[in-house]
Each structure stands twice: as C-alpha cells, then as structure tokens.
Rosetta silent file (secondary structure, phi, psi, omega in degrees, C-alpha in Angstrom):
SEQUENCE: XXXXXXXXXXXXXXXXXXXXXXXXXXXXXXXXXXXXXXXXXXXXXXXXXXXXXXXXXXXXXXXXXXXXXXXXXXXXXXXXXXXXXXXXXXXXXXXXXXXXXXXXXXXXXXXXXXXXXXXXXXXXXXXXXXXXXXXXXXXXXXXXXXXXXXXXXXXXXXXXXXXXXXXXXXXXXXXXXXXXXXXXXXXXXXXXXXXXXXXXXXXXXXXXXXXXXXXXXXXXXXXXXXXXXXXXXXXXXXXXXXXXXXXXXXXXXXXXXXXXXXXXXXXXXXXXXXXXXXXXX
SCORE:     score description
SCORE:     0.000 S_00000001
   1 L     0.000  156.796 -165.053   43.601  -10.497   10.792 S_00000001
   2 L  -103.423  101.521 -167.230   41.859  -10.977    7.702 S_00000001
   3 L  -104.801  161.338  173.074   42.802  -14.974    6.022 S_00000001
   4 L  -121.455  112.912  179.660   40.997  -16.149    2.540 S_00000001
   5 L  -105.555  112.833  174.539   40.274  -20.240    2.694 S_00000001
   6 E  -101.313  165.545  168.909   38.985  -21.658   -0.384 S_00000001
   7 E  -128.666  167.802  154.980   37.040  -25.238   -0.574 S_00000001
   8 E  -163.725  103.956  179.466   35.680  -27.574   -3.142 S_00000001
   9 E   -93.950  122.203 -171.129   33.083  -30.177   -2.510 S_00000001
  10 E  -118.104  161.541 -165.342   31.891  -32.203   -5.064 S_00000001
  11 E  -149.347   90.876  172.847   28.848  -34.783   -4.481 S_00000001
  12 E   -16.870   81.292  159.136   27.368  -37.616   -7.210 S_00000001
  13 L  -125.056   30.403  137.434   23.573  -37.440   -7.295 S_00000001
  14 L   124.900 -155.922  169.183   22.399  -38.526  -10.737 S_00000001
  15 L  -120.553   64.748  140.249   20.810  -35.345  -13.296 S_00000001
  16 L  -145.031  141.024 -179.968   18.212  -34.731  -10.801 S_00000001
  17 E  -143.627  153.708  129.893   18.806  -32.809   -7.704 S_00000001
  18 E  -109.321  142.501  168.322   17.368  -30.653   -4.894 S_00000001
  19 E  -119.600  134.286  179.050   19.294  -27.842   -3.264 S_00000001
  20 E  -126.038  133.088  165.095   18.901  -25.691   -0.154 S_00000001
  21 E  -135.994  103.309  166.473   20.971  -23.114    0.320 S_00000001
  22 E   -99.458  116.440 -157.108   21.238  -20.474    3.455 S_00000001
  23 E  -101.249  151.073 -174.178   23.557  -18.229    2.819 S_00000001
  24 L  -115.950  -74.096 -174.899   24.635  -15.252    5.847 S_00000001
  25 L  -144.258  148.027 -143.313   26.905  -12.952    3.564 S_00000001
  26 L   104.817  155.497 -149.041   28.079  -13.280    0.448 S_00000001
  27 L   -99.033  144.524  167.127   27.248  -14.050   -3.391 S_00000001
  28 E  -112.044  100.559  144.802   25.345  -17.239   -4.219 S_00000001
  29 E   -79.006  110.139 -179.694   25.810  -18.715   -7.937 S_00000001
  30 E  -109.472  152.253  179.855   24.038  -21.574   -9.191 S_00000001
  31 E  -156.409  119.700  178.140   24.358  -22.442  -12.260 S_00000001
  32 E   -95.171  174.900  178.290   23.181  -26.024  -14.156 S_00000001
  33 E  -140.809 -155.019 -179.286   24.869  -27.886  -16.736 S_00000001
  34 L   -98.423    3.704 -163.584   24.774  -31.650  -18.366 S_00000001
  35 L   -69.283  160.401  147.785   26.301  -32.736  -15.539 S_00000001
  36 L  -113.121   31.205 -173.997   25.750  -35.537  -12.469 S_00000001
  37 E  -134.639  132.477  151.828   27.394  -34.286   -9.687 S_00000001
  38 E   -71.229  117.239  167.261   26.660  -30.677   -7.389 S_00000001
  39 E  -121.691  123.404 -157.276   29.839  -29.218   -7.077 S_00000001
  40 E  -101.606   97.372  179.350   29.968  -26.469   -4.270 S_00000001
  41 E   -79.322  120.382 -168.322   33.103  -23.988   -5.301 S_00000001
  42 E  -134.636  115.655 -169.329   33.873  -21.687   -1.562 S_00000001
  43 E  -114.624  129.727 -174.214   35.780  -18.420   -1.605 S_00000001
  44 E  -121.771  144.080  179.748   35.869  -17.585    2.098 S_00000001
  45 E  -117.319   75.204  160.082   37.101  -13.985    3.597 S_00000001
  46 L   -32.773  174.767  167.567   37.659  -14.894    7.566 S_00000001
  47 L  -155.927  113.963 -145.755   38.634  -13.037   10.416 S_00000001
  48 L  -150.936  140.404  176.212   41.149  -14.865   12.803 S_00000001
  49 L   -94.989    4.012 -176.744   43.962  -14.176   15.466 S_00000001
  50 L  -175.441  174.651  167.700   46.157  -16.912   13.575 S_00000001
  51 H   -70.395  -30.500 -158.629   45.647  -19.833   10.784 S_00000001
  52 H   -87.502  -13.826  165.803   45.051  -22.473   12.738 S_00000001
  53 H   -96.943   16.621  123.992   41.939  -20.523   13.933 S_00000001
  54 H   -42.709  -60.057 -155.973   41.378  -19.800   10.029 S_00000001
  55 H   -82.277  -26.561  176.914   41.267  -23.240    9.521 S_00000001
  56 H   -84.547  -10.751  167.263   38.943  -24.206   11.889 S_00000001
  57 H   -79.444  -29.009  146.490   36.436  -21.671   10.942 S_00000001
  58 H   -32.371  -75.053 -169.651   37.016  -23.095    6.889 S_00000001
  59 H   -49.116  -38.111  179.270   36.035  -26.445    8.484 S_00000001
  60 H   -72.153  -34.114  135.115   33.129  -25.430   10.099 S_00000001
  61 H   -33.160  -38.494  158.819   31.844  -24.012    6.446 S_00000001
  62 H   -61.735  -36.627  164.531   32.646  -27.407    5.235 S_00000001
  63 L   -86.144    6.699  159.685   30.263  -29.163    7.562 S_00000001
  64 L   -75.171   16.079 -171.992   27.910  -26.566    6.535 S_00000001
  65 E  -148.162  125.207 -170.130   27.818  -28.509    2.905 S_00000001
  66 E  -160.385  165.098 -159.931   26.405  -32.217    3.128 S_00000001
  67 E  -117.421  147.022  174.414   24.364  -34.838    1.127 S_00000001
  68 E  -154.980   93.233  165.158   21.234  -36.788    1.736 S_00000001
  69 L    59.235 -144.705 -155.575   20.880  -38.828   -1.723 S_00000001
  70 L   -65.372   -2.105 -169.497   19.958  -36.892   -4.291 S_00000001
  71 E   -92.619  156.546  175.155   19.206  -33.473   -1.589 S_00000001
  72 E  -129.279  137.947  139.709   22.590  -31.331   -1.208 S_00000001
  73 E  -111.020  152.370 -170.709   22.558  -28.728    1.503 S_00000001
  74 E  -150.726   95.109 -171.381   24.578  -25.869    1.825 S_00000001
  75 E  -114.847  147.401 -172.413   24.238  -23.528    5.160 S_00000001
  76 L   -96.288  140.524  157.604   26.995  -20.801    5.776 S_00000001
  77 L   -74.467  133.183  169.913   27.963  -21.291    9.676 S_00000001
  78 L   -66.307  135.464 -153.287   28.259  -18.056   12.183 S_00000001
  79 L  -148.353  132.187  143.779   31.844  -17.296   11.888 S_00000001
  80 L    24.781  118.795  133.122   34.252  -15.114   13.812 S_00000001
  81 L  -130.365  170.254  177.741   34.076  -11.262   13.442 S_00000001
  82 L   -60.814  136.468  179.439   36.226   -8.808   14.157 S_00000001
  83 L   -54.870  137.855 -173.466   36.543   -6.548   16.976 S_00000001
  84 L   -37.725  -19.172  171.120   35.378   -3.469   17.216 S_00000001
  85 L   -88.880  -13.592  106.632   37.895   -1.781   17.067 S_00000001
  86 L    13.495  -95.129 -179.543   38.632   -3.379   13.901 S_00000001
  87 L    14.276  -89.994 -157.123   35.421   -3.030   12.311 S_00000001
  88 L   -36.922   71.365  175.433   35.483   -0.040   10.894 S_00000001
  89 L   148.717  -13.412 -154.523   35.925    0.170    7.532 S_00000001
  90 L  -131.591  120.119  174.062   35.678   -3.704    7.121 S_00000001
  91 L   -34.882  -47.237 -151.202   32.269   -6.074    6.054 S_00000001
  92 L    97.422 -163.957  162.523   33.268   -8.537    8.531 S_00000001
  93 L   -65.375  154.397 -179.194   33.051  -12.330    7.012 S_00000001
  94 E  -161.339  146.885 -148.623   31.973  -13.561    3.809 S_00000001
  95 E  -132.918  104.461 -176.048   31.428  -16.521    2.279 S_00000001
  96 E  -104.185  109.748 -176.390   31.199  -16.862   -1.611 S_00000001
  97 E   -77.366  132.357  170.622   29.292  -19.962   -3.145 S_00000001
  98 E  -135.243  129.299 -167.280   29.773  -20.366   -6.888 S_00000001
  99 E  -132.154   90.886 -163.818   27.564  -24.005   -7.225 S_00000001
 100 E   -99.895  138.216  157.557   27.098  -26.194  -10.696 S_00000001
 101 E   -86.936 -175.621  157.279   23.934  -28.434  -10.580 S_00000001
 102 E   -83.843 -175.828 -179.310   22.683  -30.955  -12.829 S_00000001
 103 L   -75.663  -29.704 -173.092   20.061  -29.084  -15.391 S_00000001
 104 L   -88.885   26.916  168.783   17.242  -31.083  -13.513 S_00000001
 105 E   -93.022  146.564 -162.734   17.338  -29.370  -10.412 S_00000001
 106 E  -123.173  152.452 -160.807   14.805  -27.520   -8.332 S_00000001
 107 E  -155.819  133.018  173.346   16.521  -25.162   -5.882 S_00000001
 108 E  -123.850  133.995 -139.592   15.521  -23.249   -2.661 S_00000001
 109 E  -147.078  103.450  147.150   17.814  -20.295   -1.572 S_00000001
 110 E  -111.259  119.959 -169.809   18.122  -17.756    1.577 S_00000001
 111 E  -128.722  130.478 -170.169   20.317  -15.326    1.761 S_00000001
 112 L   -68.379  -22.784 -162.065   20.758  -12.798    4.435 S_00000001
 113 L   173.978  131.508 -167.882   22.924  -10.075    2.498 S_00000001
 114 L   129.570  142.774  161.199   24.572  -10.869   -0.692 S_00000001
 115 L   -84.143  136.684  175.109   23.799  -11.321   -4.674 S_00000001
 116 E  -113.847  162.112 -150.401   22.286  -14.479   -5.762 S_00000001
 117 E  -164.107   98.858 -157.890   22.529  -15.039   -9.062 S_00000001
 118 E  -117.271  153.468  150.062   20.511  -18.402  -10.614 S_00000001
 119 E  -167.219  170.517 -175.322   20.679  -19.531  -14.139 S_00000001
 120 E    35.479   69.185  148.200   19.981  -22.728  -16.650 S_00000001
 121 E  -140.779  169.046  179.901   18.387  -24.826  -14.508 S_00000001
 122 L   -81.470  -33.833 -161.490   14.423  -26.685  -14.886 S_00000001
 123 L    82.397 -161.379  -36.339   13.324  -25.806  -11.270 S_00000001
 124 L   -46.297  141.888 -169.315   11.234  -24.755   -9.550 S_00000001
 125 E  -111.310  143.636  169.418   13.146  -22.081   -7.663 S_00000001
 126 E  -136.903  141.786  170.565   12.389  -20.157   -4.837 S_00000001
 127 E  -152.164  138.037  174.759   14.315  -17.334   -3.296 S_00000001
 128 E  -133.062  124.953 -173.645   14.697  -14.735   -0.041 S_00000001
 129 E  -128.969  128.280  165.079   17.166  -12.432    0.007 S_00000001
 130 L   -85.707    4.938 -167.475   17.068   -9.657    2.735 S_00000001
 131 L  -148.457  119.029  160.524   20.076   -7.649    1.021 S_00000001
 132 L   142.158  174.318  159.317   21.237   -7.862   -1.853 S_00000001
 133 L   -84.581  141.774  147.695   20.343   -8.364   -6.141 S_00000001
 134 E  -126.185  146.463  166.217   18.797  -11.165   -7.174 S_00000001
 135 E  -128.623  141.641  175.010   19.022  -12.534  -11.015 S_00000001
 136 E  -134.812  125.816  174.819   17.510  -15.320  -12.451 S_00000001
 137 E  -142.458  125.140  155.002   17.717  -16.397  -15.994 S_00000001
 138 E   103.668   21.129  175.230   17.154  -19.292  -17.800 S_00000001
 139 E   -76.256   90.140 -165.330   14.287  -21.046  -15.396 S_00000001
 140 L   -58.498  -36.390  177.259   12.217  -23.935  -16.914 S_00000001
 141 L  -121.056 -174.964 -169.887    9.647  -23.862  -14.360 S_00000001
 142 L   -57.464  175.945 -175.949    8.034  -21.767  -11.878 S_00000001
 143 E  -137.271  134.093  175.216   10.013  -18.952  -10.000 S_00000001
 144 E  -143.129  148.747  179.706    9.199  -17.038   -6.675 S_00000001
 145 L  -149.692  134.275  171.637   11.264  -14.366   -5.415 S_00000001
 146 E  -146.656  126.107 -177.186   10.633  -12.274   -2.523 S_00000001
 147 E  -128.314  124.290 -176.473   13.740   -9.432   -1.847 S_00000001
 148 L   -62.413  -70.736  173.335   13.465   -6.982    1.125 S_00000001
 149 L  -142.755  111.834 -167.028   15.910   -4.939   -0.232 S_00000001
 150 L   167.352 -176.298  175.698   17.155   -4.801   -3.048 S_00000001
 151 L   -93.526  132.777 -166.341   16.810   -5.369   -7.053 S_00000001
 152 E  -108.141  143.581 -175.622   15.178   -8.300   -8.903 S_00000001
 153 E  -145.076  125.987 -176.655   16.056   -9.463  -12.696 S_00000001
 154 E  -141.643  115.939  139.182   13.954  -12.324  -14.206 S_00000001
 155 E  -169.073  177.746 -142.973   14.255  -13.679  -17.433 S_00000001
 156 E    30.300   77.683 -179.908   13.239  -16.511  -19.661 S_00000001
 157 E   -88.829  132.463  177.880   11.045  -17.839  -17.236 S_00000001
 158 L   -97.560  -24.009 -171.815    9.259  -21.269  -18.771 S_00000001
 159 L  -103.974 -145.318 -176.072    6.593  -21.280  -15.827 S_00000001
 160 L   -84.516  145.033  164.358    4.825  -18.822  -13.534 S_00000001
 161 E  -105.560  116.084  172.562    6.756  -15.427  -12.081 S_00000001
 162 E  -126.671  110.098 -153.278    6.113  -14.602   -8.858 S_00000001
 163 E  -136.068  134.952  154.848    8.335  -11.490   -7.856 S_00000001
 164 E  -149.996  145.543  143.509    8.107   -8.721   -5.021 S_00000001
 165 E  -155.057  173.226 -167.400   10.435   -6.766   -3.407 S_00000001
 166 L  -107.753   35.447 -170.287   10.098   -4.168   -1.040 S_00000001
 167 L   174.770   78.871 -174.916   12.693   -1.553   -1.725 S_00000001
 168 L   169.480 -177.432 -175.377   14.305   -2.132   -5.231 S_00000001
 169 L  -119.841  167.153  166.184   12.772   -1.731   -8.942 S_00000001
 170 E  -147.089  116.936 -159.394   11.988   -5.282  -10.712 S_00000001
 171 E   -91.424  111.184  177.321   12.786   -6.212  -14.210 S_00000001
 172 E  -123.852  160.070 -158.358   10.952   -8.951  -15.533 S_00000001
 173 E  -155.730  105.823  178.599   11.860  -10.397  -19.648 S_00000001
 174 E    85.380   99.618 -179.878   10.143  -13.417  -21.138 S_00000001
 175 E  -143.040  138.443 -175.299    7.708  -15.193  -18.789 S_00000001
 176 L   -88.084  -21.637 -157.178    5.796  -18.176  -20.709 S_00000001
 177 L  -112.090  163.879  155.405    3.411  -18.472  -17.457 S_00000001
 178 L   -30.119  142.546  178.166    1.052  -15.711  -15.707 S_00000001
 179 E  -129.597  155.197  164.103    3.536  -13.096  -13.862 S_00000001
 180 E  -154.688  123.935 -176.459    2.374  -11.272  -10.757 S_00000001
 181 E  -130.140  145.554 -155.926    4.613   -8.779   -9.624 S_00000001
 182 E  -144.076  140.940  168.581    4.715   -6.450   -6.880 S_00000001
 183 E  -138.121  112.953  166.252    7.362   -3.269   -5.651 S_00000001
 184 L   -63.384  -20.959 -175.163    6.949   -1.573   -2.723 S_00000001
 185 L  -163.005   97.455  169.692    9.196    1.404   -3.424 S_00000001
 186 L   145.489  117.365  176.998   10.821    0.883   -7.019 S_00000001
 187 L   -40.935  157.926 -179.598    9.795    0.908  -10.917 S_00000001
 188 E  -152.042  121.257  173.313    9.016   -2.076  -12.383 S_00000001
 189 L  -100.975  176.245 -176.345    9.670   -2.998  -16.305 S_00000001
 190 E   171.371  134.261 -143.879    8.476   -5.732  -18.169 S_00000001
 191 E  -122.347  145.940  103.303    8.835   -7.488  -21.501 S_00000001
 192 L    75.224   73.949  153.528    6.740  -10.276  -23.582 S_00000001
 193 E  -112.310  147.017 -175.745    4.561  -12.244  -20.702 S_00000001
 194 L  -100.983   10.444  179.523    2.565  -14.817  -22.571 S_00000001
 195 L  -122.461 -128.132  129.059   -0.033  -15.420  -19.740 S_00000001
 196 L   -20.647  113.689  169.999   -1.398  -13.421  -17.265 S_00000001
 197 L  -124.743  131.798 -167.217    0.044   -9.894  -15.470 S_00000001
 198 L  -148.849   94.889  163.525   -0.727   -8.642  -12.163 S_00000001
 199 E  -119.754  135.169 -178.037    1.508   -5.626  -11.340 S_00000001
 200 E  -156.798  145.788  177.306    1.053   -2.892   -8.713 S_00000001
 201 E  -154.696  119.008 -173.773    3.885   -0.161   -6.926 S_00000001
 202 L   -41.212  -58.054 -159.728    3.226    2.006   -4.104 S_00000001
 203 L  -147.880   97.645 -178.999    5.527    4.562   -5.404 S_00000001
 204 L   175.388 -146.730 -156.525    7.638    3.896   -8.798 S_00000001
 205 L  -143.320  152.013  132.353    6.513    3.589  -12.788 S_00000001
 206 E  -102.220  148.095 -168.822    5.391    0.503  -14.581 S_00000001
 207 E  -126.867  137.970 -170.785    6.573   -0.039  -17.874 S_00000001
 208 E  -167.894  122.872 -162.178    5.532   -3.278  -20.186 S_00000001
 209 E  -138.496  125.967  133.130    6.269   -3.889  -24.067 S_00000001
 210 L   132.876 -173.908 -162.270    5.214   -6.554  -25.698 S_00000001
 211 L   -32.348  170.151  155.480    1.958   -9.000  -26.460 S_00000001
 212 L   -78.926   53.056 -133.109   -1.275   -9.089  -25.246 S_00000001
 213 L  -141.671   28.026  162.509   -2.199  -12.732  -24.539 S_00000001
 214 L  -177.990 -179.427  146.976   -4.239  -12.734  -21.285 S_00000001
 215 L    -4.892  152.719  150.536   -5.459  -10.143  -18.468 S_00000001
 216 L  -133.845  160.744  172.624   -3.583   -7.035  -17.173 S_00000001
 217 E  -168.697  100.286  179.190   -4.714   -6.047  -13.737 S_00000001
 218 E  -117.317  156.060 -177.513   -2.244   -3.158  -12.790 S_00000001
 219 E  -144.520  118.027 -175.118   -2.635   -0.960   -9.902 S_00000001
 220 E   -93.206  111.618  168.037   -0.144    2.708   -9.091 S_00000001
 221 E   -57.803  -57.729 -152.632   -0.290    4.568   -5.543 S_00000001
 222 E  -121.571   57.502 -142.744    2.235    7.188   -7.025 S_00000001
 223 L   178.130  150.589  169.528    3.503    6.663  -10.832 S_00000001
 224 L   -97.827  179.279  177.377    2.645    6.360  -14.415 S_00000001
 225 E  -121.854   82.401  175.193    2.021    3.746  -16.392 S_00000001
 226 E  -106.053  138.055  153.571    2.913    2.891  -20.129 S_00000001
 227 E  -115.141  166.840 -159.373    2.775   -0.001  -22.467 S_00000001
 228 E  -140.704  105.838 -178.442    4.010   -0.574  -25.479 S_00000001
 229 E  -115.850  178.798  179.613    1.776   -3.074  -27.142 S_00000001
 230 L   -90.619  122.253 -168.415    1.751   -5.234  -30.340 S_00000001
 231 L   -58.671  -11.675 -175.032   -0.280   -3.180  -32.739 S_00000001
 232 L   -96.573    9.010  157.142   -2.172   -6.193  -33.687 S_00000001
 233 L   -38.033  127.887  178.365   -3.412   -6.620  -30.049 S_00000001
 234 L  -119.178  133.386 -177.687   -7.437   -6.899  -29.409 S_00000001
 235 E  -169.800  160.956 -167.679   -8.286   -5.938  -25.504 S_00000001
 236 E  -121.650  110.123  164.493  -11.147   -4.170  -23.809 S_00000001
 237 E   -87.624  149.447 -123.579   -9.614   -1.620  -21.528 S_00000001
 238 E  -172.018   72.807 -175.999  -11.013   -0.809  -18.393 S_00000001
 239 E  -140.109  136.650 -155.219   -7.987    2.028  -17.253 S_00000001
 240 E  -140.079  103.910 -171.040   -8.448    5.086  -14.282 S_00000001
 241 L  -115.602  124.396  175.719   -6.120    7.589  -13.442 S_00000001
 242 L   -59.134  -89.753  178.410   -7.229    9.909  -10.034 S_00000001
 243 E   -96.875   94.929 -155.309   -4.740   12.399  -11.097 S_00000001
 244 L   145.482  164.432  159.543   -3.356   12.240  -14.353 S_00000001
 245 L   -73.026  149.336  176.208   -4.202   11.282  -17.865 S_00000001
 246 E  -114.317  135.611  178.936   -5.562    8.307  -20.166 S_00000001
 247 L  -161.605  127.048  170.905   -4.288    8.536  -23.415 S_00000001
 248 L  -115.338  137.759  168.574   -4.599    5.213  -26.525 S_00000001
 249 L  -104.249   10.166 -163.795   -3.088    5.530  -29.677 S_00000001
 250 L   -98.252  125.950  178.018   -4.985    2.119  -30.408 S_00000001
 251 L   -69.755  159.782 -169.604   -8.535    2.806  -32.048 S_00000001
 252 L   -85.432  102.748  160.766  -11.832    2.305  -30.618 S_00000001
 253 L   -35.373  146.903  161.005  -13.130   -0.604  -32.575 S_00000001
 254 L   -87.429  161.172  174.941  -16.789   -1.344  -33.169 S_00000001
 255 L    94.903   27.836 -157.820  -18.583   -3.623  -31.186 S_00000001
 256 L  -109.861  171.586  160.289  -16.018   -1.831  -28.366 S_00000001
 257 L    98.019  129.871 -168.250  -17.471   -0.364  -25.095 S_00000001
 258 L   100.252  -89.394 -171.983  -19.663   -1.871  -21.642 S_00000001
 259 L  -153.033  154.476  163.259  -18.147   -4.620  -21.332 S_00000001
 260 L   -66.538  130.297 -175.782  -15.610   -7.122  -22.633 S_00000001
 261 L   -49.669  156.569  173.588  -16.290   -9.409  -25.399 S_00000001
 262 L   -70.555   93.369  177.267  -16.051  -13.199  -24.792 S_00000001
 263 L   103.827   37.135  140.568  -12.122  -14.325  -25.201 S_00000001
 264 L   -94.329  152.034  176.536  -10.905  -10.831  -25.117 S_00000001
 265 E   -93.158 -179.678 -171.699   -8.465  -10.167  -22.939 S_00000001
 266 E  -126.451  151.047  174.531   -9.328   -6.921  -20.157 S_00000001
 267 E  -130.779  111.767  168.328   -6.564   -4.487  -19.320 S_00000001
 268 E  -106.612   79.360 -173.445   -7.323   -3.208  -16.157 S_00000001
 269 E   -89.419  141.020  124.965   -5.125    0.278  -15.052 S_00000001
 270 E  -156.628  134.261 -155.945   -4.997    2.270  -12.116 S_00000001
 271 E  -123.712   95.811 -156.960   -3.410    4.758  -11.088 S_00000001
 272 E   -56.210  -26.650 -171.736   -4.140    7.626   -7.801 S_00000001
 273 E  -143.917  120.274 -160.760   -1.270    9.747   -9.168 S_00000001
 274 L   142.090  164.228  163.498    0.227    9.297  -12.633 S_00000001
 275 L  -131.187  161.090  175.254   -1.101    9.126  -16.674 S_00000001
 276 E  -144.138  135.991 -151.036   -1.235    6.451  -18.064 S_00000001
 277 E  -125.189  164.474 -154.877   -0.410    5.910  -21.886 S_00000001
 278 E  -150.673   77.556 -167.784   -1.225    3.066  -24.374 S_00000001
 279 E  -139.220  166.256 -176.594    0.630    2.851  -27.530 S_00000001
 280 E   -65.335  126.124  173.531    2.006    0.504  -30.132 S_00000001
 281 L   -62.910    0.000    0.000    5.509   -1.212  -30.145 S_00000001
C-alpha cells in the first residue's frame, strides 16, 4: 500500500551554512532567506504492508538528515518498493525536500531522478542530476551544473556558469562571470553574459542576445547559430560555417580585417551544418 509521512527538521547554524544533499527520487528545493537555522521540510510517498512499517521507513529518512556545526546533510535512504506485481503503473518511492537556508550558504546537490530547483542563496553551488530539470536563480557566486538528462535554467548568476547537459536544451539569463556551456543533444539560449562565452552542441541551435563584453568561442556539429547583439558592440569576428551561411547586419569598420585589434573582443563561430546570422538587438 501506498502511505504519505511528512517530517520537519529544523537545525541552528548561524547565517552561514554548507549543505549536501543526495537525493534518490524526488524534487529538491532550496531556497535562502535572512534566516539562522536550515530547516529541512519532507513530503514522503512510501510503499508499506502496514503503518508501522511506514513509520519505520519515515524514520530511516530522518536519520538521513543530520548536523555537524555549521554542515547539514541530507541523504534520502533506499526505501521499500513495491512488488512487481504492483509496479505497474506506479513510480515507486519518493521523497520531496523543500529546504530554507541562511542566504550565506554554499550548497552541493545529487540527485538521481527528480527536479532540483535552487534559488537566493551566495554559494557556490554545484549540482548532478541524472533525471530530471534543474533551475537555478538568484546565485551570488559561482555555479556548476552537470544534468545527464534533462533541462537546465540559470539565471542571475553573480559568478562563473558552468553548465552541460547531455540530453536536454540549456537556458542561461544574466551571468556577471565567464559562462561555458555545453549540450550534447539540445538548443541552447542565452541572454546578457558580461564575461566570457564558450558554447558548443552536437546537434541543437544556439541562440544569444545581448552585450558583447569579452570572447565568444562557439562551436555547432549540426545547427545554426544567431545573436542578437547590442548595436553599439565593437568585435572582430572570426565565424565558419561548412554548410550553411554567414550573414552580419553589423558593418565592416575600418581598420577591420587580419586580425583583432588590441582590447577587442573576438567572436569565434563554427558551425559543420547550419548559417549562422549576426544582427542587432
């Protein structure tokens, strides 16, 4: 039979924290505040011949959530599933974290199957999810993400973006720091990085609107390529399509041409199958 146990553990550590989280199935939400305490919120969906072996599978999720000073951990326990003949038709267990930090937390996160979901906190965060969405918004410092499969959404990043996954598209919005982003199978958009960009996708589109304020270095097996740049944008492009078109709506300056000028930035496209287009926001 199918029982639902909820918990809530709450645990003083100051407004600075680290968190580890392993997660098996199920959504992970972190979220900071102004707060001093981690408080770990647990929606649990079980599988059980009775309650009292509910409850001891709840407990064993509870000693999956424990304190060491200012570190919290939080590992989901192998729990019960149902028999096969059962199965069918049913996830099995799942274990849903909804988690407030203080704002001063740095947070590391694996999750086997499930959406994680991060936001408002300083960092730095790292996350691996083999299933599932991940979103992050609202990150003071750097960010790494790596998702086998599934979709990634980053934004207002204050540090460095470091994003791949290998079967999903990836959205990235705001990055103050150098982004480098990677899709193995899956489009990849991208708004207003103020550093650095390093994007490349086997087989999907990149898309990218807004300034110019360092490098591009993008590279397409199978896809086009467009930007949308800030018409007042100075850059020495340096863009190659095997099959497909090059097309700028931005004029060829003088003093343009060879090689790039000292403190220009280089936009460096290519793409084996695709056009690739160059126009103004």
């Amino acid at each position: 039979m199918e029982y639902i146990r909820t918990l809530d553990v709450t645990f003083d550590v100051g407004d600075t924290a680290e968190l580890s989280v392993e997660s098996r199935s199920g959504t992970v939400a972190i979220r900071g505040d102004g707060g001093n305490n981690v408080r770990v919120e647990v929606v649990a969906r079980l599988w059980a011949d009775d309650d009292d072996e509910a409850d001891d599978q709840a407990e064993l999720i509870r000693r999956g959530i424990s304190q060491d000073g200012q570190r919290v951990y939080v590992k989901a326990p192998s729990l019960l599933r149902p028999k096969p003949i059962l199965f069918f038709g049913h996830g099995g267990p799942r274990v849903d974290y909804q988690i407030t930090v203080p704002k001063k937390t740095a947070a590391r996160i694996d999750s086997r199957s499930g959406r994680v979901e991060v936001s408002d906190m300083v960092g730095p965060l790292g996350v691996q999810s083999r299933s599932g969405k991940t979103a992050v918004r609202g990150v003071e410092r750097d960010v790494q993400v790596v998702s086998r499969s599934g979709s990634v959404l980053a934004e207002s990043i204050g540090g460095t973006l470091d994003a791949e996954s290998r079967s999903g598209s990836i959205r990235a919005k705001g990055c103050a720091g150098d982004a480098t982003l990677h899709a193995r199978s899956g489009s990849l958009t991208i708004e207003d990085v103020r550093g650095r960009l390093k994007a490349g996708t086997r087989s999907g589109s990149v898309r990218y609107e807004g300034p110019v304020l360092g490098s591009f270095d993008i590279d397409v097996t199978s896809g086009s390529v467009r930007l949308s740049l800030d018409p007042e944008s100075r850059f020495f492009l340096d863009a190659e399509a095997v099959s497909g078109s090059v097309t700028s709506d931005f004029r060829v300056r003088e003093g343009s041409g060879g090689a790039p000028r000292e403190g220009v930035p280089t936009l460096r496209i290519r793409t084996a199958s695709g056009s690739i287009y160059i126009g103004s926001s």
